[in-house]
N, C-alpha and C positions, 0 to 999 in steps of 0.2 A: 690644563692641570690633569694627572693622570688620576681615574677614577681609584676610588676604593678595591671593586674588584681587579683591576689592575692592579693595583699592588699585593694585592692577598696572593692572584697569582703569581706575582714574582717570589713573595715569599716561600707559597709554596714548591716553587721551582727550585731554589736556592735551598732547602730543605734535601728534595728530592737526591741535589747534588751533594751536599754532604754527607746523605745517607749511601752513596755509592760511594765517596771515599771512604766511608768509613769499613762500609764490606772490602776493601782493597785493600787497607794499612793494617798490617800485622807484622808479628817478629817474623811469619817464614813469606816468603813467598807464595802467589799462590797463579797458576796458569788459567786464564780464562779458558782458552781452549779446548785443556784439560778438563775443566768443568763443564762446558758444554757437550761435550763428549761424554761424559762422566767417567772419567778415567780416574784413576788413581788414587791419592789422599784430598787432593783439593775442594773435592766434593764433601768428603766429609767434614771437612774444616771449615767450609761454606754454611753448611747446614747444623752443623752442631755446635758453633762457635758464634762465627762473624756473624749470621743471621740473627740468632738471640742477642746476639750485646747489642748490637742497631738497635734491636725492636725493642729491651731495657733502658736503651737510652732512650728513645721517642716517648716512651709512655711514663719515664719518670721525669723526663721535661714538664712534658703536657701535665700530666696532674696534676706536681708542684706548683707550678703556674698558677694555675686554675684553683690550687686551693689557697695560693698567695692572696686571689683576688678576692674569694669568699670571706678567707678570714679578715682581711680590711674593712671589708663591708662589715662584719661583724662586729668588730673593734671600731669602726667609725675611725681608723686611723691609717696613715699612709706608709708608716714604718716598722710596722711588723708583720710577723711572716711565721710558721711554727719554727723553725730555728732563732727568732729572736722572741719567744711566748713561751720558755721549758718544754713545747712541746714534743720536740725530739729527743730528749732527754726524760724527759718522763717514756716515752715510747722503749728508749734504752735501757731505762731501768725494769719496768716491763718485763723486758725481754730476760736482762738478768734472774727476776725473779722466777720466770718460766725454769730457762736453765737449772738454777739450782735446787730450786723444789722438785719442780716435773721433766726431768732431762727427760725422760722416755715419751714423754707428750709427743705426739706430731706436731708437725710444724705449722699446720692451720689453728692448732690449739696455744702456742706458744707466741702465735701470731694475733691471737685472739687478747691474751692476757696484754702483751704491749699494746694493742690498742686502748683498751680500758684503762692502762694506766696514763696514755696519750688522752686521754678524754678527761682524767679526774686530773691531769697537770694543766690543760687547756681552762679546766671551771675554776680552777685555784688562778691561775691568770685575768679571768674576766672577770672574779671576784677582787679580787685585789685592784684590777681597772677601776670596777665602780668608786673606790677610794680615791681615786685620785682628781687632781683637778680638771675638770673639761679643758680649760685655757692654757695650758701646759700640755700639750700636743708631744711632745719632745721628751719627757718623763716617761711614756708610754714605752719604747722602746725600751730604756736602761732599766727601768724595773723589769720589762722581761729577761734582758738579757742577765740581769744580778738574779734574777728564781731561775732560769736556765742554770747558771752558776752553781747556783745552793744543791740544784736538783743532781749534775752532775757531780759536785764532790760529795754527796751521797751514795751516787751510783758507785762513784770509784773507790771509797770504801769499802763498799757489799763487793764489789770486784773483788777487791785484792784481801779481804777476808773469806771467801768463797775459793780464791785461786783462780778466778778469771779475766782478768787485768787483759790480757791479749786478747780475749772478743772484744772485751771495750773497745781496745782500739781500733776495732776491724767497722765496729759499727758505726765508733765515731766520725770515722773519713771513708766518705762514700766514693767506689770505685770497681768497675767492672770488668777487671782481668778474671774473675772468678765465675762468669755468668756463664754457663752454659747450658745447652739444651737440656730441658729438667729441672735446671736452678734458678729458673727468672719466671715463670707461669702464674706464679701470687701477683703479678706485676698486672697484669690483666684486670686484677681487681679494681687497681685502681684506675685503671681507663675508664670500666663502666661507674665508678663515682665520680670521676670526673664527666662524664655525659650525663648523669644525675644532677650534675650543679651545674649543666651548661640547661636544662630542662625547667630549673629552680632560679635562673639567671635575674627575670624579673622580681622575685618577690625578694633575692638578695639584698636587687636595688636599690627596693622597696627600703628594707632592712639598713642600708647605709643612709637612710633619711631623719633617723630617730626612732627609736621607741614609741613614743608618742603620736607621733606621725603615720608611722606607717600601722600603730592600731586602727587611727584613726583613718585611716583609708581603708580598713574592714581586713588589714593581713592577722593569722593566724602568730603573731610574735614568736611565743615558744614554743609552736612545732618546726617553723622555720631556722628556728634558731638551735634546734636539736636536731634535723637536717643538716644545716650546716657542720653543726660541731661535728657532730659524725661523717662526712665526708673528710673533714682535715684529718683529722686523729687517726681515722682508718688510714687515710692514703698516708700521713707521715709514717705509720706504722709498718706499712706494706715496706714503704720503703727504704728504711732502716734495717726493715729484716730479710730484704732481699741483698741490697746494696750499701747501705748503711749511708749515714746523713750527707743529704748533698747545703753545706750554707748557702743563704743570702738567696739560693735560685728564687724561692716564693717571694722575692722583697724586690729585688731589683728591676725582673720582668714586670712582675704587676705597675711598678710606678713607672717604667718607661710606656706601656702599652696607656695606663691613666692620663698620661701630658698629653697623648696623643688622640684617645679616641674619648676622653671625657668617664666619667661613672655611669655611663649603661654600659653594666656588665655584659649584656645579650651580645652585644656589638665589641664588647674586649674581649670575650673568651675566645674566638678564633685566632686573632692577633696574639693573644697571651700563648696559647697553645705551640701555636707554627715559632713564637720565639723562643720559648720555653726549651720545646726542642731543639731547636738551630743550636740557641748558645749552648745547650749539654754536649750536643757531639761535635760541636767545636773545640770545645774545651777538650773533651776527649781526643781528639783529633790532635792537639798541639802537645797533651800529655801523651801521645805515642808515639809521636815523629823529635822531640826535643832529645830525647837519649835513646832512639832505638838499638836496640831490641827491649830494652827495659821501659817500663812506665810510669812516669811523674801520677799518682791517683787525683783523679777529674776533682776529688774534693778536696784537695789542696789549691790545684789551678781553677774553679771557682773560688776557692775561699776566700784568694787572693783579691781574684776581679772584682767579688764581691763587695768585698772591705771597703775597697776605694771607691765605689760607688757609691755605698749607703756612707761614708764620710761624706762623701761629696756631698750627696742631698742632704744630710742631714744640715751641714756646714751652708748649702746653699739655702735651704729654707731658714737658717737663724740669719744670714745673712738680707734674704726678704724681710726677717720681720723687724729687724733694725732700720732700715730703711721706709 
């Protein structure tokens, strides 16, 4: 049987590789040689383009990921994600309100505002959680997904009464024909919150044991739990207002990485990570080759993948418990 780190390494190899197809596939062509030389335009298209959108997809993999797996732990539940909790949604409306109030704001202040309202959609979610019935595992999701719902024909209102109806949709389908050197660097942010909660891994774990429990083993409850929040909320917010929402990534990775390596997060966040990213710039990867020169946006072709996944599980865990 091949070890764990044997396969991290393959993954991380298979990573590697897709991160090299993806610096190669564009609408122009681009000459290696040329680049090694530093001749021409290819160098700049290398370095101002292709470079950043790799490095935006890797780190909004990995984050995603990684805050798929915090916020479970948080939730005590396996089928949500901040795409099915309002939290992207409130992150968008956020943003709306930046825009229309403070257009002049910079962009770390506009970026400030959607996360706060990413934070106060997250606490209205685990408020409303408390309500519901523990045994009913399966409610948790659809009540997110109907306050995502409420939260977005909110936003789309303030949209289209403000005259902003076209950011909405830019932010709603997340896709990175638009990244370039300059326009992705917020992204950073969220790498080092994601290494925050690969640091906090343990006491998360702690945290998907109970409340009770994991007071009772001496954890700080609601500073860990205000760590967390704050980790999601920021990074869904980074990345909404970088690249605008990617579905399903925080739900699907986390549960396939869960069957596999168990609830010590310490030991899934690398796995979460390496896949997080893989499947983004795969997806990416099939949205630019399917009609080139033009681009299917990576949050359509996730949304899709998505969808049929989290049917699946959801479909396959009622299927368990009938049985």
């Amino acid at each position: 049987m091949k070890s764990p780190a044997l396969h991290m390494l393959l993954a991380l190899t298979s990573l590697v590789i897709m991160a090299a197809l993806s610096l190669m596939i564009g609408a122009s062509d681009m000459n290696l040689g040329a680049v090694i030389r530093g001749e021409g335009d290819d160098t700049l298209i290398l370095l101002a383009s292709r470079i950043p959108r790799t490095l935006a997809i890797i780190l909004t993999g990995v984050s995603m990921a990684i805050s798929g797996l915090i916020f479970q732990m948080l939730t005590r539940n396996k089928f949500v994600e901040p795409a099915t909790a309002g939290t992207a949604e409130s992150a968008g409306l956020g943003l709306l309100i930046a825009i229309a109030f403070f257009p002049a704001a910079p962009l770390l202040a506009k970026m400030s505002i959607a996360a706060l309202c990413a934070i106060a959609g997250t606490l209205l979610f685990l408020r409303i959680l408390d309500r519901l019935p523990p045994h009913e595992p399966l409610l948790v999701p659809l009540v997110g997904l109907m306050l995502g719902g409420v939260i977005g024909a909110v936003a789309t209102f303030f949209a289209y009464q403000a005259d902003l109806l076209q950011y909405l949709g830019i932010w709603t389908t997340g896709e990175f024909s638009g990244v370039l050197r300059g326009r992705y660097e917020l992204l950073w942010i969220t790498g080092i919150l994601a290494l925050i909660g690969y640091l906090y891994a343990d006491q998360f774990s702690i945290m998907g044991m109970g409340r009770d429990v994991s007071i009772t083993l001496g954890l700080d409850h609601r500073t860990v739990m205000w760590i967390g929040l704050i980790i999601v909320s920021v990074t869904t917010a980074v990345v909404v207002v970088t690249v605008g929402a990617i579905p399903f990534l925080g739900l699907i990775v986390p549960n396939i990485v869960s069957r596999i390596m168990g609830d010590n997060l310490r030991a899934a966040v690398p796995w979460a990570a390496s896949l997080g990213a893989g499947a983004l710039l795969l997806c990416d990867i099939i949205g630019r080759v399917i009609r080139q020169p033009y681009e299917i946006p990576i949050g359509t072709i996730f949304g899709v993948v998505g969808a049929a996944v989290f049917l699946y599980l959801l479909l396959g865990r009622q299927s368990h418990a009938v049985r």
